[in-house]
C-alpha positions as CSV (number, residue, x, y, z in Angstrom):
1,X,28.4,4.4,25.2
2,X,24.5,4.5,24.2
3,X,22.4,4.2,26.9
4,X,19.9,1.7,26.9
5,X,15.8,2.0,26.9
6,X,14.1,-1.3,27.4
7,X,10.2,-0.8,26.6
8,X,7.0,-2.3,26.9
9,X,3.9,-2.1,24.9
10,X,1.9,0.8,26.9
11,X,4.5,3.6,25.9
12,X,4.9,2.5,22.0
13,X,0.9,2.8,21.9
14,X,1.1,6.5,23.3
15,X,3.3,7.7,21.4
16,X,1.9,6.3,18.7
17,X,-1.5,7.9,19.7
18,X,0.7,11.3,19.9
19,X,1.8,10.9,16.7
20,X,5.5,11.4,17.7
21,X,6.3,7.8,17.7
22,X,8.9,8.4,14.6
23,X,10.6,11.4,16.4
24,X,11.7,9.5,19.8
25,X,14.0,7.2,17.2
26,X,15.7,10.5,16.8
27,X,16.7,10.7,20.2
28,X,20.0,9.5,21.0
29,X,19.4,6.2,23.1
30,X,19.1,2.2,21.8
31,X,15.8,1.7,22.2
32,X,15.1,-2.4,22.6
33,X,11.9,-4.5,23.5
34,X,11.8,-8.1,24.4
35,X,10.1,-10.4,21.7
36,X,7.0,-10.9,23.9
37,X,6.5,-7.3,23.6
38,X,7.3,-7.6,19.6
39,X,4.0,-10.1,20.0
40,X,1.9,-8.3,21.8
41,X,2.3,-5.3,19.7
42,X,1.6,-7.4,16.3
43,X,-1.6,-9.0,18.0
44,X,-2.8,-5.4,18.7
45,X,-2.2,-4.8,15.2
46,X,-4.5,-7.5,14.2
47,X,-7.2,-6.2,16.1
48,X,-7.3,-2.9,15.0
49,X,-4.6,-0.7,17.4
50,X,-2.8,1.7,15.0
51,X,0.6,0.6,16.6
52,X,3.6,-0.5,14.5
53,X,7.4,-1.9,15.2
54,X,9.6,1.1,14.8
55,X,12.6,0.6,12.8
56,X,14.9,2.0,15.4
57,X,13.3,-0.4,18.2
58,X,15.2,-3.9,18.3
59,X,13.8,-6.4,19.3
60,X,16.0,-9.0,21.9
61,X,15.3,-12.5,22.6
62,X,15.5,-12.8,26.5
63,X,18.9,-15.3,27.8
64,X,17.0,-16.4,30.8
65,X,13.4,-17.1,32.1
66,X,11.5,-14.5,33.7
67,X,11.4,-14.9,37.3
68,X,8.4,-16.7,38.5
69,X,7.0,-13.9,40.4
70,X,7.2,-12.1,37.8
71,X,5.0,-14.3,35.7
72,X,2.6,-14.7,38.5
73,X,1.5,-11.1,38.9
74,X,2.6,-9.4,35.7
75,X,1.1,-9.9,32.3
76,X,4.1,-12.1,30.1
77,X,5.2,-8.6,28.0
78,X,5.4,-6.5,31.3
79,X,7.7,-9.5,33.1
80,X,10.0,-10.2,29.8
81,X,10.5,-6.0,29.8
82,X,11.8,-6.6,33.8
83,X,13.8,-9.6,33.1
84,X,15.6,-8.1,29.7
85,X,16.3,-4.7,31.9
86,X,17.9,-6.6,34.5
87,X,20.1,-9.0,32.0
């Protein structure tokens, strides 16, 4: 069985900055992000971040909300990264 890395925005930027973004899809492991982070990343994009949506990160619609105390003290891609982890 594959084991599963959920990830937010922050570590796809520094890689990325690292230039060994490509290499970690090389890495035995699924690699997923919530959609929110999908978002985020595509925003950044527009504004002038060098990031991109790896091919070998999928992107997963959360099942259920985030909790709400999540979504009171985190920003909405760091919450949906907690909430798809824990699904």
């Amino acid at each position: 069985m594959t084991e599963r890395i959920v990830t937010n925005t922050s570590p796809l930027l520094a890689l990325t900055k690292m230039q060994i973004l490509d290499a970690i899809g090389k890495l035995t492991f699924e690699f997923v992000c919530p959609a929110e982070v999908e978002t985020e990343i595509l925003l950044g994009a527009n504004q002038g971040y060098e990031v991109k949506i790896p091919d070998w990160l999928n992107v997963l619609r959360l099942s259920s909300a985030v909790s709400p105390l999540s979504a009171t003290s985190l920003d909405v891609g760091e919450a949906a990264v907690i909430q798809l982890a824990l699904e």
